[in-house]
N, C-alpha and C positions, 0 to 999 in steps of 0.2 A: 517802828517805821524803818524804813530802808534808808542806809545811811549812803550815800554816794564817797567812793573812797575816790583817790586823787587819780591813779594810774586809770587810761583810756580803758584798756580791759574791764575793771572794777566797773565802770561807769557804764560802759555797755552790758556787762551782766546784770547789773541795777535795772536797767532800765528794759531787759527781758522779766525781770522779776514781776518789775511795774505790773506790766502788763497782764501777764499770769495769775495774777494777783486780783486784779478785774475780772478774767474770768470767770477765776474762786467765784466769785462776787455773784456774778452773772447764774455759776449753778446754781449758786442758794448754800456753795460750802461758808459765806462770812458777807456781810451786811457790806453794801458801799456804802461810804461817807463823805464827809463833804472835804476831808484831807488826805482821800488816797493818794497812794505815791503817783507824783505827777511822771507821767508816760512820753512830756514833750512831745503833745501830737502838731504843735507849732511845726516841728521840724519833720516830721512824719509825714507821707502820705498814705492813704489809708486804702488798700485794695481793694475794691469795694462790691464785686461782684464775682461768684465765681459757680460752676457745672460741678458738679461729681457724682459721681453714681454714688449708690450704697444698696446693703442689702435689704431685703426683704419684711416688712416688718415695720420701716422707722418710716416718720413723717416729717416733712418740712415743714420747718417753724418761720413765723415770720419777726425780727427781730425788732425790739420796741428803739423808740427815740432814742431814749437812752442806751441802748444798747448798741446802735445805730453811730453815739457820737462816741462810743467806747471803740468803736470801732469791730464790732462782731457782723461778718459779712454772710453768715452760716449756720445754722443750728437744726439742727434732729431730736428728734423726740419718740420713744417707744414705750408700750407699754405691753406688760407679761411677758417679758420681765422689763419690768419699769429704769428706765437711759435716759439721758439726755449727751451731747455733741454739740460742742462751741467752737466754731472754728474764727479765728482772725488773722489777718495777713498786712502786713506794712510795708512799704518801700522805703527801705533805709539802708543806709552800707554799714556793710562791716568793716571794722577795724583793724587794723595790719596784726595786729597783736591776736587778735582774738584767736579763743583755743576750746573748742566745745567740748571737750576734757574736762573743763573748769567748771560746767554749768550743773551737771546732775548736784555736786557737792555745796554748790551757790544758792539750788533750787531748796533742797535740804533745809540749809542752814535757813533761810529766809523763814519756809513756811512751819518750822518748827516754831519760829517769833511770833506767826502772824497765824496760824490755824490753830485753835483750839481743838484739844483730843487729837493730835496729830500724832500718827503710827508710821513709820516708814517701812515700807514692804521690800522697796526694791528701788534703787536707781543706777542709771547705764546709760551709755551713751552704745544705739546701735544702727540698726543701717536698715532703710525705704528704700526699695529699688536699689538707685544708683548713689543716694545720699547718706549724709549722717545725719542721724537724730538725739536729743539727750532728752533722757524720758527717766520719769519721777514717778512712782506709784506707790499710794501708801492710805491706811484707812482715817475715817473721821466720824467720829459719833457728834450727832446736833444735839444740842439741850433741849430745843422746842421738839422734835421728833422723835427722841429715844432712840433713833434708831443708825446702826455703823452704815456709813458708807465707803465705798473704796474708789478711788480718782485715781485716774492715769493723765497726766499732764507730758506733753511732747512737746517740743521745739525744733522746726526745721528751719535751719537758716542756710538762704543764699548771701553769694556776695555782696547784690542789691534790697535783697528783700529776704521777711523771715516771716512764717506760718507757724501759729500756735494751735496746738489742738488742745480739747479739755475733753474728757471722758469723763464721766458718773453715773456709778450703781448702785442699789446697796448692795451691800458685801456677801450676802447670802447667793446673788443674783449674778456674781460678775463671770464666774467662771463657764454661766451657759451663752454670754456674749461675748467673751476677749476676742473668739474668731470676728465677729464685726468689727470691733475695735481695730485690730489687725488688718482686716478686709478695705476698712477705712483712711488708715494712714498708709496704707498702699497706693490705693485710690489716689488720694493726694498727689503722695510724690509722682505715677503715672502723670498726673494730669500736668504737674509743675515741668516735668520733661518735656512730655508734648508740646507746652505752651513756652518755655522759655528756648532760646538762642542765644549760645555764646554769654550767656550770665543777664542777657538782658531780660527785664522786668514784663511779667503778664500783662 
């Protein structure tokens, strides 16, 4: 379980983990429970609607209760070659300290503890349009399935608010999609430009 360390930084990295962490959950990479790491959505607000294009091929999902109070405002779905697409977005500040440097190494360290079969492929921190991103990508074989998959996990954060993206394929399957993936967390940041002002919140 993620241990919340004392310095502000640690604590806000924590609690992007949290969150990621539900995601996992959400594709089917790891079970939720009834003791996942708490996300403090008490202090969170939860951006609850959002437009974006994508390409050709994926369907809109419509996102359950649960997932709903997890806070997932977004999800796609394709098949041949078989995707899914979790996106979530929160209104919350960031910290003076905070250094998205920190994060691909944070995200690592965590989901090595907490994902089973966990392979690390690759993590960077790199750039959407006008932004930074810290993006995590690495495979997972499920015991019920037999079968690898490969997740690209993203983090875009604002001053006021931060957007998490989840990608999943299996791993056979990924490299005839990354251009959507890609196409997608463009998309994003696009839309976060259009939509925000001077740092202020969608």
């Amino acid at each position: 379980m993620i241990q919340l360390l004392h310095s502000r930084r640690n604590k806000l990295i924590a609690a992007f983990l949290a969150i990621l962490l539900l995601i996992a959950a959400i594709l089917g990479i790891r079970a939720l429970t009834q003791d996942e790491p708490d996300t403090d959505q008490n202090s969170e607000q939860i951006i609850s609607a959002i437009s974006l294009d994508y390409p050709a091929g994926w369907t809109p999902q419509e996102a359950s209760i649960a997932e709903q109070k997890a806070g997932v405002m977004w999800k796609l779905q394709r098949t041949d070659p078989q995707a899914n697409v979790v996106l979530r977005g929160v209104v919350s500040d960031l910290e003076d300290d905070f250094d998205i440097n920190d994060l691909p190494s944070e995200l690592e360290k965590t989901f090595k503890g907490e994902i089973k079969g966990f392979d690390l492929l690759d993590k960077s921190v790199a750039d959407a349009g006008q932004y930074k991103i810290a993006q995590i990508k690495y495979d997972e074989k499920t015991e019920k399935q037999k079968q690898v998959y490969t997740s690209l996990m993203i983090v875009l954060p604002l001053e006021h608010q931060t957007f998490y993206l989840a990608y999943r394929t299996p791993q056979k399957d990924f490299s005839k999609i990354e251009k959507d993936f890609n196409t997608i967390t463009n998309n994003l940041a696009d839309y976060v430009k259009e939509n925000t002002d001077q740092g202020q919140n969608l």
